[in-house]
N, C-alpha and C positions, 0 to 999 in steps of 0.2 A: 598432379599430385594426388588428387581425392582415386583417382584410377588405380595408382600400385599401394593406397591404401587401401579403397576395397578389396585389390587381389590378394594385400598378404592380410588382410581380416578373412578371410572366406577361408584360405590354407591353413590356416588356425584352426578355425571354426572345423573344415573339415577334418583336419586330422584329430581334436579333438573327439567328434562324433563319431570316427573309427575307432577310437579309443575307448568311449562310454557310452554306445551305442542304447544300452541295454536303460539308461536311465528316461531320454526322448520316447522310445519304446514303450516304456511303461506308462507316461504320462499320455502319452494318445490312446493308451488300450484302455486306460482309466477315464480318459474322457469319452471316446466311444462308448464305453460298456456305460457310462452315466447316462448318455445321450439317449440309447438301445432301450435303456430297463424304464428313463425315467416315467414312461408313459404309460407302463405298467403297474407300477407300484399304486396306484389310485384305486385299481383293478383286486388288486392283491389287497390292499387295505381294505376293502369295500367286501369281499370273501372272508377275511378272517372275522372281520365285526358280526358278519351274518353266523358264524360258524358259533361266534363266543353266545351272540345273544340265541341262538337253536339251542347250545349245550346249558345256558341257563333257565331257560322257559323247560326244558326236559326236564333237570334239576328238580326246579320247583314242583311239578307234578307229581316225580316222584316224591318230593319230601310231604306231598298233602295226601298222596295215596298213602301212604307210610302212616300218617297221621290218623286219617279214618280209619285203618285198617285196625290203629291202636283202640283208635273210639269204640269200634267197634265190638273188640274183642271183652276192653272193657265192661260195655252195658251186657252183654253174654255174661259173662262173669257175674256181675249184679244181681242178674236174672235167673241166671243159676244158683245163685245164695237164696235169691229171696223164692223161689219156688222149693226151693229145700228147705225151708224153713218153715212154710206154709205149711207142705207134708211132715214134716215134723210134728206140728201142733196138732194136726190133726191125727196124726199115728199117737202121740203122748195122750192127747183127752179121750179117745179108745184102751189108752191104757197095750198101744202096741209097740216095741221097739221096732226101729228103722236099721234094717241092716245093710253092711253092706256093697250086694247085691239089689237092694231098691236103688239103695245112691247110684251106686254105676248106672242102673233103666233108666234114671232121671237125667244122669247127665247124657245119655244117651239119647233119650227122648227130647231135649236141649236143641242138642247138637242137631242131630237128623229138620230138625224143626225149622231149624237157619235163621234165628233169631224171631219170629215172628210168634206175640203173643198169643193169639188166637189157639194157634199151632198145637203150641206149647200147653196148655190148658187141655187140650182134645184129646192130645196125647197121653195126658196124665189122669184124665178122666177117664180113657177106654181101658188105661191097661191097671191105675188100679182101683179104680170105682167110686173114684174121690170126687165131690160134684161141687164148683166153686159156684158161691154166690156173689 
């Protein structure tokens, strides 16, 4: 008896599997492809952490070059007021107006200087005869 039960279980079985072939199909392609990748994904995960933490340490460099660059620009600026101001006092107690053509020298003689005081003083003493103490 348990005999031409297996056989008419198996003619079942088969004929349904010519029938929805495509669903057995998909669950072994799906188990393979799990089997295939899963010893990669460790691989994969372990690259994109590396990739995120690269594009965040980039990030922050630039946002602190960004920053000095500000600081920078700022004390320039400073520097630029407050030496324009000094030659001011000193053009007004001569009783000389500041025009401006000296402002443009000054903020030129700044500039060319590249922030550095010394520089800057040398520059405004050679070219207009102003002697700081």
């Amino acid at each position: 008896m348990t005999w031409i039960l297996f056989k008419s279980s198996f003619k079942k079985s088969w004929l349904w599997l010519k029938e929805h072939w495509q669903l057995p199909f998909l669950l072994a392609w799906s188990i393979g492809v799990y089997i295939l990748t899963r010893r990669n994904t460790d691989a994969l995960l372990e690259v994109m952490e590396a990739k995120k933490d690269s594009y965040r340490k980039q990030v922050e460099v630039l946002r602190s070059t960004h920053n000095d660059e500000i600081l920078k620009r700022d004390m320039l600026t400073e520097e630029y007021d407050s030496t324009l101001k000094k030659v001011k006092e000193v053009y007004d107690s001569e009783d000389a107006k500041l025009s401006e053509k000296h402002k443009n020298e000054i903020k030129e003689a700044i500039i060319k200087s590249k922030g550095d005081p010394s520089e800057i003083k040398r520059r405004i003493e050679k070219e207009f005869g102003i002697k700081f103490i």
